[in-house]
DOMIGU-421655 format. One record per residue (C-alpha): residue in one letter; x, y, z. Coordinates in steps of 0.001 Angstrom, whole numbers, padded with zeros to 6 digits, always signed. Example, Ala and Ser with C-alpha at 12.3 -4.5 7.8 and 13.67 -1.06 7.14 Angstrom:
a+012300-004500+007800s+013670-001060+007140
This chain:
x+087284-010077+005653x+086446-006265+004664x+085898-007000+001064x+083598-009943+001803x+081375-008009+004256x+081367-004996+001971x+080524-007289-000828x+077611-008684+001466x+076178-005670+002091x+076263-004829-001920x+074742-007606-002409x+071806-007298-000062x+071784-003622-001194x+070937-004827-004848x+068097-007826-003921x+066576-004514-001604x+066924-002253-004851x+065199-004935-006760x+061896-005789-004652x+061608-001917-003947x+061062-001619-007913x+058853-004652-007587x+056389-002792-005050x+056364-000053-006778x+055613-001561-010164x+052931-003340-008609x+051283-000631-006895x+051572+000908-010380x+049835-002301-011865x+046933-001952-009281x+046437+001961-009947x+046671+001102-014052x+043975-001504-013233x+041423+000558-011599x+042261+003005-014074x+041230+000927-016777x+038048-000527-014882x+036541+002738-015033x+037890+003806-018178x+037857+007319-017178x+041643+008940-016037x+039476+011386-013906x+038920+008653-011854x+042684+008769-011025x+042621+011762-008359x+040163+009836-006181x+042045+006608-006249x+045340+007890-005549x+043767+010160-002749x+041983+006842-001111x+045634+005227-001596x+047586+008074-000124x+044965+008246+002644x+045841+004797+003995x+049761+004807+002968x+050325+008439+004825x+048349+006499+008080x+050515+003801+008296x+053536+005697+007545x+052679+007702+010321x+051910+004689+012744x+054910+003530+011884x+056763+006911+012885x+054771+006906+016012x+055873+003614+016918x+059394+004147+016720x+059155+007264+018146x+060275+009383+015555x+057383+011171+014942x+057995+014701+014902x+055376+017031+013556x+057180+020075+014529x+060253+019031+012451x+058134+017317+009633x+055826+020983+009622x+059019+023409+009410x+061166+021132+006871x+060573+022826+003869x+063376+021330+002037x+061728+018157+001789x+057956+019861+001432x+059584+021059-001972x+060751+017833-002650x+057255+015609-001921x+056005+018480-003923x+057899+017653-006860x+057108+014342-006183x+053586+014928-006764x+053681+016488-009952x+056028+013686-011101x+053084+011477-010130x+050625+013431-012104x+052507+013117-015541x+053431+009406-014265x+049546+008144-014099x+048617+009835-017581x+051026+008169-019311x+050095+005112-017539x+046778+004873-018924x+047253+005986-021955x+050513+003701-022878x+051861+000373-022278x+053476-000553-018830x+057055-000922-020440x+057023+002465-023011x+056513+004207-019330x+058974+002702-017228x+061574+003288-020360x+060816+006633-020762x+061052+007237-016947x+064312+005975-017127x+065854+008655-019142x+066361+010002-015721x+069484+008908-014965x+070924+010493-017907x+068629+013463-017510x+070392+014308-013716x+073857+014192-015472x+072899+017031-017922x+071060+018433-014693x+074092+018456-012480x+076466+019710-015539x+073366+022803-016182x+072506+023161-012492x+075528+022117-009616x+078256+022536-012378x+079438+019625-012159x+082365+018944-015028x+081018+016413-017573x+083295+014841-020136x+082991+014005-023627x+082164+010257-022798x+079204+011216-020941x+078224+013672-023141x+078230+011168-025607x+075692+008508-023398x+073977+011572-023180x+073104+012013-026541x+072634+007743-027128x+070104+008267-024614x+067963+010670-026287x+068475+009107-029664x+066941+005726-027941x+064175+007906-026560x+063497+008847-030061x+063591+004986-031149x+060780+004393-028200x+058491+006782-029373x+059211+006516-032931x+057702+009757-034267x+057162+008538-037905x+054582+006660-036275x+053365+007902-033230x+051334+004700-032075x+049818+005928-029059x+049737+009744-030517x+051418+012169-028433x+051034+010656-024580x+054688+009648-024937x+055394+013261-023513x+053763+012738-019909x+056399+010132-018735x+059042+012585-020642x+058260+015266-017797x+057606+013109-015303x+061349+011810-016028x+062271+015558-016085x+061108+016221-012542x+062571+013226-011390x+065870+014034-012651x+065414+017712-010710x+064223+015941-007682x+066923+013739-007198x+069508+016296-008549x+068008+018773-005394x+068204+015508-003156x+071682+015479-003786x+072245+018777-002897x+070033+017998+000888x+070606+014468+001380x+072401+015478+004625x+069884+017616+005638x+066463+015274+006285x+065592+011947+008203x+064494+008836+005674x+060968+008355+007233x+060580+011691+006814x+061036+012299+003405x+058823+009190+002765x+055774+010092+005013x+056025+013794+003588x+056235+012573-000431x+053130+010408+000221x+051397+013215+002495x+052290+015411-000446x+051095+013584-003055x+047967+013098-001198x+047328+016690-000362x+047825+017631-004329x+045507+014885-005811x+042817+015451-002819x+042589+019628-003804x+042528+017637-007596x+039391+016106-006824x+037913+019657-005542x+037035+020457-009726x+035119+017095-009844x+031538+017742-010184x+030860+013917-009378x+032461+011341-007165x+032638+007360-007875x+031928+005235-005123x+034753+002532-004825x+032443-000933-004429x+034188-003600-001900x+037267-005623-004536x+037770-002113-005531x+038613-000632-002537x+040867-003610-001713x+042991-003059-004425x+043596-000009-003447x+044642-000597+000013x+046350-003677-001600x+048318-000487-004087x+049115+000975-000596x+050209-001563+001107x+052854-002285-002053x+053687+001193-001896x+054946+001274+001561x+056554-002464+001310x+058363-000178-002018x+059004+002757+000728x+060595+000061+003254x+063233-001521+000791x+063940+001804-000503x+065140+002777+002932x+066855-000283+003449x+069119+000011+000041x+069920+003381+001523x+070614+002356+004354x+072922-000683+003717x+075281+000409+000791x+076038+003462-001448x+073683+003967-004006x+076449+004016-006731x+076598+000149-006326x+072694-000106-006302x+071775+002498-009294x+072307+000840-012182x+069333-001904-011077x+066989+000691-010808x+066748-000359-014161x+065136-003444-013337x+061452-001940-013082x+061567-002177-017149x+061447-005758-016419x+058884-005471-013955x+056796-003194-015993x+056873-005924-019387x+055971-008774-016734x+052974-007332-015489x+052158-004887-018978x+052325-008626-020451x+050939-010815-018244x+047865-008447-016359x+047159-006342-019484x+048192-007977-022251x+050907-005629-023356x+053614-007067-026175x+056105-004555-026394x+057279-003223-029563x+060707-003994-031073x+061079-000033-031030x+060526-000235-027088x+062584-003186-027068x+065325-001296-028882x+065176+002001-027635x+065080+000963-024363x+068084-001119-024809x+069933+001816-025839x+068610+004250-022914x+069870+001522-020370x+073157+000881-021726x+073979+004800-022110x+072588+005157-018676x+074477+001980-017109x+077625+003877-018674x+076917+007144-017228x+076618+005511-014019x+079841+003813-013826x+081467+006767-015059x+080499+008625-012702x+080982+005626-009747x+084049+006078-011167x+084732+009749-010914x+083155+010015-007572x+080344+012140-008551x+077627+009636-007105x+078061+008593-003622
């Protein structure tokens, strides 16, 4: 009767995993669109201060509601103010690479991440890696090289902003790791998009002209933060209902996402070398997550 419950909560573990890469995806879509309306990536402080604007309000509603809205512990938490900092810079590499590549060559590239935290936590927490995971390691950066193909180099050199976004990400979670006992969920999610507002807002400060959003344009971007906290909810929920080694390997799944709407909103075909490569990134880093299921070494 254990098993089945336990397998139960797996299971609704994985669906949350799945629509939490969904919202965020499509909050992604609706920031790449707006992007693209104006044709100008400057654009991209003012719509992602707008979005953070609303999303850190309703966060914080939400907080209030529940009564777990603590500004005194929020203010003196620096752990996680160093985290939603990091979280902001990952978001600034992110949105470059968004506009200046297809949906799917970002989302693949972001997903070197997983592999990227294992060399992290071998470099950083000294954590013992073996030879088989040394080995995904280095599958992983040889499909990174298929993706971007540098005989070629069709969208020139932007393949490197989703590279350091996926570099932050892999220090972010690797210092999550090392606090997750230390911070409330809400939290952490209220201060990353307070964060990430408070960066792209002092952004806008070196504008020398602002764009006024017209009506459909300002919906999407409540729309974008709407999906982002929807993404923010089911995030918390996979947390909360089973270990994250049985959810991981479908983070995965917003490659998927990012081809459907790349395809389908923007007209993106992806490349057999994104096909490919990414194959290879998500196998090695399926692998290293099983391993390391299997070791113990993510919980």
């Amino acid at each position: 009767m254990e098993y089945l419950k336990n397998r139960s909560l797996e299971t609704q573990g994985i669906i949350y995993m799945l629509l939490c890469q969904l919202f965020f995806t499509a909050n992604d879509a609706l920031i790449k669109k707006l992007m693209n309306i104006f044709d100008n990536i400057y654009i991209l402080d003012e719509i992602v201060f707008v979005r953070g604007i609303i999303a850190t309000s309703i966060l914080g509603l939400i907080l209030f509601l529940s009564g777990d809205l603590n500004f005194k512990e929020i203010a003196s938490n620096t752990k996680l103010q160093l985290r939603g900092l990091m979280e902001a810079i990952t978001a600034i590499f992110f949105f470059i690479g968004l506009y200046n590549l297809p949906m799917a060559d970002v989302y693949t590239l972001l997903n070197l991440a997983p592999i990227l935290i294992t060399l992290a936590g071998a470099i950083f927490l000294g954590e013992q890696v073996g030879w088989r995971r040394w080995s995904a390691v280095i599958m992983g950066f040889v499909g990174v090289m298929i993706v971007i193909n540098p005989t070629k180099l069709e969208f020139g050199y932007y393949f490197i902003f989703p590279l350091i976004s996926a570099f932050f990400i892999a220090y972010r979670d690797t210092y999550t790791r090392k606090i997750k006992k230390d911070f409330n969920i809400m939290h952490a999610a209220f201060l990353t998009s307070l964060a990430v507002t408070v960066v792209f807002g002092f952004g806008m400060l070196f504008h020398t002209e602002f764009i006024k959003f017209n009506l459909v344009e300002f919906l999407i971007i409540v729309l974008a933060a709407i999906f982002l906290i929807i993404g923010y909810f089911f995030s918390i929920l996979t947390i909360r209902t089973t270990m994250m080694s049985s959810t991981s390997s479908f983070r995965y799944s917003t490659i998927i996402w990012g081809m459907l709407f790349g395809y389908f909103y923007f007209n993106e075909v992806p490349s057999l070398n994104m096909v490919v490569g990414a194959t290879i990134i998500v196998l090695s880093g399926l692998f290293i997550i099983q391993r390391e299921k299997k070791i113990g070494v993510r919980q």
